[in-house]
C-alpha positions as CSV (number, residue, x, y, z in Angstrom):
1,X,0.0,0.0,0.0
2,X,2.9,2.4,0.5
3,X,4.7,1.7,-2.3
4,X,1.4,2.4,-4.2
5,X,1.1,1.0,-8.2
6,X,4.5,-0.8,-8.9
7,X,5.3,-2.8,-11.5
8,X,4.3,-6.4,-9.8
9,X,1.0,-4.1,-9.6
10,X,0.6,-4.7,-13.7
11,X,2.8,-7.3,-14.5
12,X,2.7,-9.9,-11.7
13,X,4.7,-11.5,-9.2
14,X,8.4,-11.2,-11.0
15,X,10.4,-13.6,-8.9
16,X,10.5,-16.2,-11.6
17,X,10.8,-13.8,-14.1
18,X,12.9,-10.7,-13.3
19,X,16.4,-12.1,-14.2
20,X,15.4,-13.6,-17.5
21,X,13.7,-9.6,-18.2
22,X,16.8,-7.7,-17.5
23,X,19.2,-10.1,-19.5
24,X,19.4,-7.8,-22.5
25,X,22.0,-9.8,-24.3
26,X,25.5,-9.1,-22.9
27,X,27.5,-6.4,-20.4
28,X,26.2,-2.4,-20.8
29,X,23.7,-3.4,-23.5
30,X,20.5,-1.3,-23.2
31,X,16.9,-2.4,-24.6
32,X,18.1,0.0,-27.8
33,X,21.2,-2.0,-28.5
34,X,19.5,-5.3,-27.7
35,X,19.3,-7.6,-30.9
36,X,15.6,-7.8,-32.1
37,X,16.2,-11.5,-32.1
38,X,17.3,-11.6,-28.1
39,X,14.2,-9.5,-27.3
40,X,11.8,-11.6,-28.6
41,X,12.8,-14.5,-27.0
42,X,13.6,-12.9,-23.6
43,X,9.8,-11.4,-23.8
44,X,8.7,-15.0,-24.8
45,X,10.8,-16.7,-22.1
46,X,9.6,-13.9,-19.4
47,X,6.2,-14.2,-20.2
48,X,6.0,-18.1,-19.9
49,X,7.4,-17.6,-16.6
50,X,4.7,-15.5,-15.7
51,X,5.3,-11.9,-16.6
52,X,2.0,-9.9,-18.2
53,X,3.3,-8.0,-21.0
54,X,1.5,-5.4,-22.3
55,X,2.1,-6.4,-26.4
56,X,-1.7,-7.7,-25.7
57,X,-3.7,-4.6,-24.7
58,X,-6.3,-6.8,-23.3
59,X,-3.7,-8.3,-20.9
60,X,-2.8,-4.6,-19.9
61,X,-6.7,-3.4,-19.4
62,X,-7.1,-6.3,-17.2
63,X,-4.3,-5.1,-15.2
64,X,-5.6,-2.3,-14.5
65,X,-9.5,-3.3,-13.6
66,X,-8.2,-5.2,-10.8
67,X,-7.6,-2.2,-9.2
68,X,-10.5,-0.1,-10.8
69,X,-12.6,-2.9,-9.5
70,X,-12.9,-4.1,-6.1
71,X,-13.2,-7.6,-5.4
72,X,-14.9,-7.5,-1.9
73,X,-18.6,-7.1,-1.1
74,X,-18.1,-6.0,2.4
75,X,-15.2,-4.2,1.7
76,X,-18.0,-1.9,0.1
77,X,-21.1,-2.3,2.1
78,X,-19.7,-2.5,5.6
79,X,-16.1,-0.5,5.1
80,X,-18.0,2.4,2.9
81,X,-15.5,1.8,0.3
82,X,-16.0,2.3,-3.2
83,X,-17.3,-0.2,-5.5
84,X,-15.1,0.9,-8.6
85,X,-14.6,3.7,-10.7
86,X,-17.9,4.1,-12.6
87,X,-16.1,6.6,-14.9
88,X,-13.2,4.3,-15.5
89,X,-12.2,4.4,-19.3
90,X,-8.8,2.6,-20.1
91,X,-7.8,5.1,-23.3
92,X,-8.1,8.6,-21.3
93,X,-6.9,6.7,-18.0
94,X,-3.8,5.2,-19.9
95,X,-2.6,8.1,-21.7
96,X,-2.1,10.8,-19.1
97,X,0.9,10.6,-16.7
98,X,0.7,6.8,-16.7
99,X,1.9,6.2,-20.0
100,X,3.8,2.9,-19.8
101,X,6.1,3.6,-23.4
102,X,9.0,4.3,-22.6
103,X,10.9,1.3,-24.3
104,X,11.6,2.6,-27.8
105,X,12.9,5.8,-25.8
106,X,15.4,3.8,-23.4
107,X,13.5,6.1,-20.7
108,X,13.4,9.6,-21.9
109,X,10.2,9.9,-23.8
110,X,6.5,8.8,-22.5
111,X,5.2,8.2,-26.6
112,X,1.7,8.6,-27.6
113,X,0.1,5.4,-28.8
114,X,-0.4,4.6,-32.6
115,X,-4.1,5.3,-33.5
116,X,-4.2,1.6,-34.6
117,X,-3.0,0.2,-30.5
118,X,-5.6,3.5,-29.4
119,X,-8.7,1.8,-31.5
120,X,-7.7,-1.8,-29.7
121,X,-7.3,-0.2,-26.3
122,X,-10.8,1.2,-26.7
123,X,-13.0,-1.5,-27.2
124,X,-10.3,-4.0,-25.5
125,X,-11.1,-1.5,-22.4
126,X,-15.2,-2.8,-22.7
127,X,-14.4,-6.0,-23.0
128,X,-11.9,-6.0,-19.8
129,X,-14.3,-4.0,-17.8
130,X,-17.6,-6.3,-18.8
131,X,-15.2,-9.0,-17.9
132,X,-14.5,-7.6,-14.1
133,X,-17.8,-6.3,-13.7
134,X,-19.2,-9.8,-14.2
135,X,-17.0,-11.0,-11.8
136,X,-17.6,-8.7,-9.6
137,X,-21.5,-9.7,-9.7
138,X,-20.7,-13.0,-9.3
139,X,-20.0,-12.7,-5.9
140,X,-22.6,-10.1,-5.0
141,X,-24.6,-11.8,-2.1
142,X,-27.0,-8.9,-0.6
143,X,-28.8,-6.1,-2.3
144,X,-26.6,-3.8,-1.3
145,X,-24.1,-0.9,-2.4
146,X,-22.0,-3.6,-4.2
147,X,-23.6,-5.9,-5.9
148,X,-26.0,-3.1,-7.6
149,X,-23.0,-1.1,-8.5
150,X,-21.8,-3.7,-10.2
151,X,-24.4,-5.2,-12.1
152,X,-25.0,-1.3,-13.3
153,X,-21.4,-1.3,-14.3
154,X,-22.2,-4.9,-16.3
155,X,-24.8,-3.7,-17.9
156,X,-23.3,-0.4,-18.9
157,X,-20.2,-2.0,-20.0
158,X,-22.6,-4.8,-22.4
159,X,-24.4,-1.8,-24.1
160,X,-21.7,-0.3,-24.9
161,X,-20.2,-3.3,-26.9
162,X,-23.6,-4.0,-28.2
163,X,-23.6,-0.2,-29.9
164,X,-19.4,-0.9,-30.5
165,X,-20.8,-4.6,-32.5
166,X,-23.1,-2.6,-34.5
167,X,-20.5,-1.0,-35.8
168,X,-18.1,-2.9,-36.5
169,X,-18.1,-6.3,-38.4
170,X,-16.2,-8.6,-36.0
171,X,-17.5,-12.4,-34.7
172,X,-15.3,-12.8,-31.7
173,X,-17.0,-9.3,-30.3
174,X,-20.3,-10.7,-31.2
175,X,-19.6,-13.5,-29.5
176,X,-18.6,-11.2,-26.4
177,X,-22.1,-9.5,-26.8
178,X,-23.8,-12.7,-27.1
179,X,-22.5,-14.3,-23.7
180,X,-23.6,-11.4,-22.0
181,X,-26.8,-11.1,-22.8
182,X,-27.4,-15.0,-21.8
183,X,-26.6,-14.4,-18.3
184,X,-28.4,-12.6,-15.5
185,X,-27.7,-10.0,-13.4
186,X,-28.3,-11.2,-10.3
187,X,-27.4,-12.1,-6.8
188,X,-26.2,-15.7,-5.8
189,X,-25.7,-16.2,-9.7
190,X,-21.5,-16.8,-9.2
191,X,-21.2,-20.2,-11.7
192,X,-23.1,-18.5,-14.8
193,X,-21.7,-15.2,-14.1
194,X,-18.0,-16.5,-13.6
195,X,-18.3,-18.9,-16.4
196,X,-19.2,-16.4,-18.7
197,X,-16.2,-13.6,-17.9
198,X,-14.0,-16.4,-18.1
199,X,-15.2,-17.5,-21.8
200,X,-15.1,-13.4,-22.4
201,X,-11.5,-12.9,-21.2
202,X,-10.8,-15.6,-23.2
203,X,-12.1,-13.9,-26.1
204,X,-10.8,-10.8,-25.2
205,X,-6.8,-11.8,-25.4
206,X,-8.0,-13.2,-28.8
207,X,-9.6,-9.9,-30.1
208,X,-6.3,-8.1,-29.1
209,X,-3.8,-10.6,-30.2
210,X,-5.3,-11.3,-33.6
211,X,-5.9,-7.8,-34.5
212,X,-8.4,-8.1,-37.9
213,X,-11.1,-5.8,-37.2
214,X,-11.2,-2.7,-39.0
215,X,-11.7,-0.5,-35.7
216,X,-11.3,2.6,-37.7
217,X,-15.1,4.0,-37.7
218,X,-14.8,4.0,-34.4
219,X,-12.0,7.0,-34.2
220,X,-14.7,9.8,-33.3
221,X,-15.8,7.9,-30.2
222,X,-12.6,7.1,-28.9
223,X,-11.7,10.3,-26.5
224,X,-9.2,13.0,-27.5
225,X,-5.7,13.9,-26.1
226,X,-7.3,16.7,-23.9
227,X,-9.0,13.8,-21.6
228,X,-5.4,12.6,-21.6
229,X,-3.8,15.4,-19.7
């Protein structure tokens, strides 16, 4: 709590991965001077030994909902705390001061994301928050601050992949809007609820690893650099 957001904090426990991550390659290389080759299978290795790396933006959003969402009901309805940030939106929330590029920069410059990784980010944001929301639900056992928050945050996050599907021709998110509108919002409903946010994360990493859906009608909803700041 006093060290705040570190990096275990987005990419997971490092012990079995932190050497293998910092072995660039050889004495006073840096990640510019690394040989594309070496990097790719030093990500590879570090990421089968358990390091979330933020190539898939899907991986990243989740990251950062399991913060933006809390996981205990009476965390909220007996501690007062809050259920989640209702006006949590991964693009505007991951381009301000929390820019995580500074690779390509060897740490001097916090870069802007390509409009292509922006238009992933956006809807792979939905997806992630759907997927915690339902989660969320799933454990919901009283009719109470928490469990209505997020069900309402569910529900908000499924329209607005509904109205994103309409606009886009893509069958994994169709899928993702499909499996959402089977299941019910509702308390002591943990097995459907849970089963479907696993079969939607599932989907998710798939929608942001394989990358094929022209996202770019959806530019004028995604928001602009001044929500960044």
């Amino acid at each position: 709590m006093i060290s705040g957001v570190s990096c275990e904090s987005c990419h997971g426990a490092a012990k079995n991965w932190l050497a293998v991550h910092h072995d660039l390659g050889g004495e006073g290389l840096s990640s510019l001077s690394e040989s594309p080759t070496h990097r790719s299978q030093r990500i590879a290795d570090s990421v089968k030994a358990g390091m979330r790396n933020p190539k898939n933006v899907y991986a990243v959003a989740q990251s950062c909902l399991r913060c933006h969402t809390t996981a205990d009901e009476e965390l909220v309805n007996i501690g007062g705390h809050s259920a989640g940030i209702l006006e949590f939106e991964f693009v505007s929330w991951s381009q301000g001061l929390i820019r995580h590029n500074f690779l390509k920069s060897d740490g001097k410059t916090n870069r802007v994301n390509a409009p292509e990784r922006l238009r992933l980010m956006f809807v792979a944001g939905m997806i992630a928050e759907l997927e915690a929301s339902l989660r969320a639900t799933a454990i919901a056992t009283e009719k109470a601050t928490y469990g209505v928050t997020s069900a309402k945050r569910a529900a908000r996050a499924g329209a607005r992949l509904a109205s994103i599907d309409a606009k886009i021709d893509y069958p994994k998110l169709r899928q993702i809007v499909d499996i959402f509108k089977s299941v019910k919002l509702q308390l002591n409903n943990e097995s459907q609820l849970t089963t479907a946010a696993n079969q939607i994360a599932v989907l998710g990493h798939e929608f942001a690893e394989s990358n094929e859906a022209d996202l770019s009608s959806l530019d004028r909803f995604i928001p602009s650099p001044d929500r960044y700041k």
